[in-house]
C-alpha positions, -999 to 999 in steps of 0.1 A, spaced: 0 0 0 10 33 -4 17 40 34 39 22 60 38 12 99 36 52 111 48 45 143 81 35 128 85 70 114 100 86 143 132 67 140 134 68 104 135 102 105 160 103 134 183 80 110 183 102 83 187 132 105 220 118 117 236 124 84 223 161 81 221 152 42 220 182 12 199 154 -12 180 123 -7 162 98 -25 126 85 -13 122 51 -36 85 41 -38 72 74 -22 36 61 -20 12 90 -5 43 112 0 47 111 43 85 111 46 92 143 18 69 162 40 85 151 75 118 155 62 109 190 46 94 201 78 128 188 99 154 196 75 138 230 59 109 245 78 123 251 112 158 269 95 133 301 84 130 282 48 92 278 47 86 287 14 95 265 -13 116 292 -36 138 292 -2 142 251 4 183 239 4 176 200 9 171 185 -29 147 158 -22 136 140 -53 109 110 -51 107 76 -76 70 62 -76 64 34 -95 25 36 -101 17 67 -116 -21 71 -104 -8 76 -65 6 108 -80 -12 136 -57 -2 179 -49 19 164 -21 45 148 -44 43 182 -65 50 207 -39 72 187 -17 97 168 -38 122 185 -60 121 164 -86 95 133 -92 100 99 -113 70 81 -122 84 51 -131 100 16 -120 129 18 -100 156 6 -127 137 29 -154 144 58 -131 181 48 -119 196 48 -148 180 84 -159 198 101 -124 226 123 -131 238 125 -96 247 106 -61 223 113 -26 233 118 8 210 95 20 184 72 2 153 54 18 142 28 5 104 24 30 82 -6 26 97 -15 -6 121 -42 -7 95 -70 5 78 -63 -31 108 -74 -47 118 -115 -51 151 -121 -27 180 -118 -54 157 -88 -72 159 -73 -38 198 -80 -33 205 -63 -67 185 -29 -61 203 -28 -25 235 -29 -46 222 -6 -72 210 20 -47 243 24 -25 261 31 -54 246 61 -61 244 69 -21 270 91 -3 261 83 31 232 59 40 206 41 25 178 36 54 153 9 50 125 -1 65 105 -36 60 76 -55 76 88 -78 102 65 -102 90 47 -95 55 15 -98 54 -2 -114 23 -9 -89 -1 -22 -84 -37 -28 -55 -63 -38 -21 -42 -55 -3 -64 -46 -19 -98 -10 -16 -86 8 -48 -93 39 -35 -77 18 -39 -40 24 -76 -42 45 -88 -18 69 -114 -28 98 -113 2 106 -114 38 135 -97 46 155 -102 85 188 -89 100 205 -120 88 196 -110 54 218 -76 55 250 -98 72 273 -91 45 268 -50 47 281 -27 67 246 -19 86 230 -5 115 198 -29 125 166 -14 152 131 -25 156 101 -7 160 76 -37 169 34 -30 168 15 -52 182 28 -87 170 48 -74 141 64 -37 130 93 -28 113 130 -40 109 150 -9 99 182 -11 83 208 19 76 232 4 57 264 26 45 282 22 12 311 5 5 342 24 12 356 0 -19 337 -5 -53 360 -29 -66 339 -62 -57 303 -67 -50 294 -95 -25 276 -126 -37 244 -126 -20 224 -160 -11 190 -161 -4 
């Protein structure tokens, strides 16, 4: 769905905060929630409430076009409606930080590995993500195929990163959140098994 576990917010945005990033990334924006949390903690409070006066570049990639809304409009820099690996290979620069919310459970395991890999290498500092402790089944949302989830994703899964693992749980389940920081050598990818 285009929203995720909102009491899980609070330390997603504390993550990202922690590397008092110029640009970031939101991958599979949804509604829009974190570009207006992070505008009002990283622009509003600095006497930059108007948009011709923002510094932080935040630019959005949604995947399904019709969740497009005046949120993504005003709030993001620059919007991508397309799939992920349309959209990567169109960016012309690197992000402090990249989040990557309730995505990566919609992608099959090595899919998954692949666009962790993908992402950090155009990430300066972090990429911070966020994924259902347990999935629960789900289908199309709204005619949007890309709602399906097709992965479970644990600590474990993130062992051969350099990471930094927390938990929010709600009631029964929550949210694993991972910040993981790029490779200070691009020479070799790992060799991910699922």
């Amino acid at each position: 769905m285009p929203t995720s576990w909102y009491q899980a917010t609070p330390a997603i945005i504390d993550l990202v905060l922690l590397d008092h990033p110029a640009s970031i990334l939101d991958v599979g924006i949804g509604f829009g929630k974190y570009g207006v949390l992070l505008r009002e903690a990283l622009d509003i409070p600095y006497e930059r409430y108007e948009k011709k006066d923002w510094l932080v570049k935040i630019d959005g990639i949604e995947g399904f076009k019709p969740y497009q809304n005046p949120i993504h409009t005003y709030v993001y820099n620059d919007m991508y409606y397309d799939e992920v690996y349309t959209t990567l290979t169109k960016l012309k620069q690197k992000y402090d930080t990249v989040l990557l919310i309730d995505v990566l459970e919609h992608f099959e395991k090595q899919e998954g590995f692949q666009l962790l890999e993908d992402l950090l290498e155009i990430t300066n500092t972090s990429l911070i993500v966020s994924t259902p402790i347990h999935p629960a089944p789900q289908e199309d949302y709204l005619g949007n195929t890309l709602e399906r989830h097709k992965s479970r994703w644990s600590v474990v899964d993130f062992s051969e990163f350099d990471y930094h693992f927390s938990q929010v749980n709600v009631n029964g389940n929550g949210a694993n959140i991972i910040k993981i920081y790029p490779r200070k050598s691009k020479k070799k990818k790992m060799i991910h098994s699922s």
